[in-house]
Every structure is written in structure tokens, then in C-alpha cells.
C-alpha positions in Angstrom: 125.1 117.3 108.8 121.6 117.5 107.4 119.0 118.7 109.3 115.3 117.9 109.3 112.6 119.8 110.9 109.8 118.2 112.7 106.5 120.1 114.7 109.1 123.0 115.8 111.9 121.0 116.7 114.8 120.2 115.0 116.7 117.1 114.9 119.9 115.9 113.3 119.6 113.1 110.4 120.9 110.5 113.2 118.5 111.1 115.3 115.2 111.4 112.5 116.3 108.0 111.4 116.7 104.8 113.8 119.7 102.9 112.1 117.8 99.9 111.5 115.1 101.2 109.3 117.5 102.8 107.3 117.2 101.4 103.8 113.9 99.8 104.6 110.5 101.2 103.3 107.9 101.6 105.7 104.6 99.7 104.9 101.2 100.9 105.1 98.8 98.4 106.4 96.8 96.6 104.4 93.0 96.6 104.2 91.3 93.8 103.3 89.3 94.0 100.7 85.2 93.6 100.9 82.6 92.9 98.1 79.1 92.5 97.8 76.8 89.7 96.7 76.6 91.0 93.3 80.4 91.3 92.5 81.1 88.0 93.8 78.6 86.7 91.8 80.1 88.4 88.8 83.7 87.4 89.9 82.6 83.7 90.1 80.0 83.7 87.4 77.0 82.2 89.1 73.8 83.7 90.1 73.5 86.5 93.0 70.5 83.6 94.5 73.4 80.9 94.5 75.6 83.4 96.6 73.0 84.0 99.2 72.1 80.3 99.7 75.3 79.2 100.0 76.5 82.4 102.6 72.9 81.4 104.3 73.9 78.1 104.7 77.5 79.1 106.0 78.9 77.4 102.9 80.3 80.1 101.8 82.2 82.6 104.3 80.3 85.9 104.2 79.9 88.7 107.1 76.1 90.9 107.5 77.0 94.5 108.3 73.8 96.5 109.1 71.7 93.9 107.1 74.1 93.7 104.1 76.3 90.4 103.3 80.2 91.2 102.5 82.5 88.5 101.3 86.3 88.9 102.2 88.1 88.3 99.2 90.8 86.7 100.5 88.4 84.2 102.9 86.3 83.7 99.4 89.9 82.9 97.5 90.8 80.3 100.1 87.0 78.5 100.0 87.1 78.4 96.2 91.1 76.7 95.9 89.8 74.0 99.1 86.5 73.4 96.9 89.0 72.7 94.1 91.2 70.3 96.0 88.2 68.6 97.1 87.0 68.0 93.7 90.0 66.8 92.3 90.6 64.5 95.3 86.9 63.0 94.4 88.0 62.7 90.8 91.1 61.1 91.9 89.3 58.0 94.1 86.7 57.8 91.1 84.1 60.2 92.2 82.4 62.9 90.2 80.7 64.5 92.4 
């Protein structure tokens, strides 16, 4: 039987690995990813002044951490696919704007 050694101790392949997460890979956390003003800007193409107004305004979902704004990627992903389902519903009942 194989053998593993752990802090000292050792312990027989049974008992270093619980039967059901055999086969399975373990999975870090993930950390959500941050970004500035600037790289939003430069990931949505508009202006870093645009980005501030609209985070100011609550528009667009932003966080201040010791006076900076960050933008959760994710949150900013989500804001941007409802702003396009809003538009095309506007388009759809024969609004443009």
C-alpha cells in the first residue's frame, strides 16, 4: 500500500484521500476580478469623464476603495448585456433611443 507523509505523520492512501473526491480536482477559489476607471474606459471605448459620471450617478456599478473607483468586471459585464437588451427592446416597439 502506498504511503504518504504528512507534518510527521504518516498515513495510508485510504486514509489521505476521502473516497469521494477521488477523481475530482480540487478548485481554487476564484477572485473576482477589479479594474480601474481607465481600463474600463479602454475596454468599453468611451472617455475616462463618461465612466465617472455615469459610476457618480450610480449608473454604472463601481465600488470607492480609499478614494479610488473599481469596477467588478463581472457586475460591469452584466450592466452592459441589460443596456443591450434594453436597447433592442426600444428598437423593437419603434424607439431609438
Amino acid at each position: 500500500m502506498a504511503r504518504f507523509r504528512r507534518q510527521g505523520a504518516v498515513l495510508r492512501t485510504a486514509e489521505a484521500i476521502p473516497a469521494h473526491s477521488v477523481g475530482k480536482r480540487r478548485r481554487e477559489p476564484q477572485v473576482e476580478q477589479w479594474i480601474d476607471a481607465r481600463e474600463l474606459a479602454k475596454l468599453l471605448a468611451v472617455s475616462t469623464d463618461w465612466i465617472y459620471e455615469n459610476a457618480a450617478s450610480g449608473e454604472l456599478p463601481s465600488y470607492v476603495f480609499g478614494g479610488n473607483r473599481r469596477f467588478r468586471l463581472s457586475e460591469v459585464e452584466a450592466w452592459a448585456t441589460e443596456q443591450a437588451r434594453g436597447r433592442r427592446a426600444r428598437r423593437a416597439n419603434g424607439r431609438t433611443t
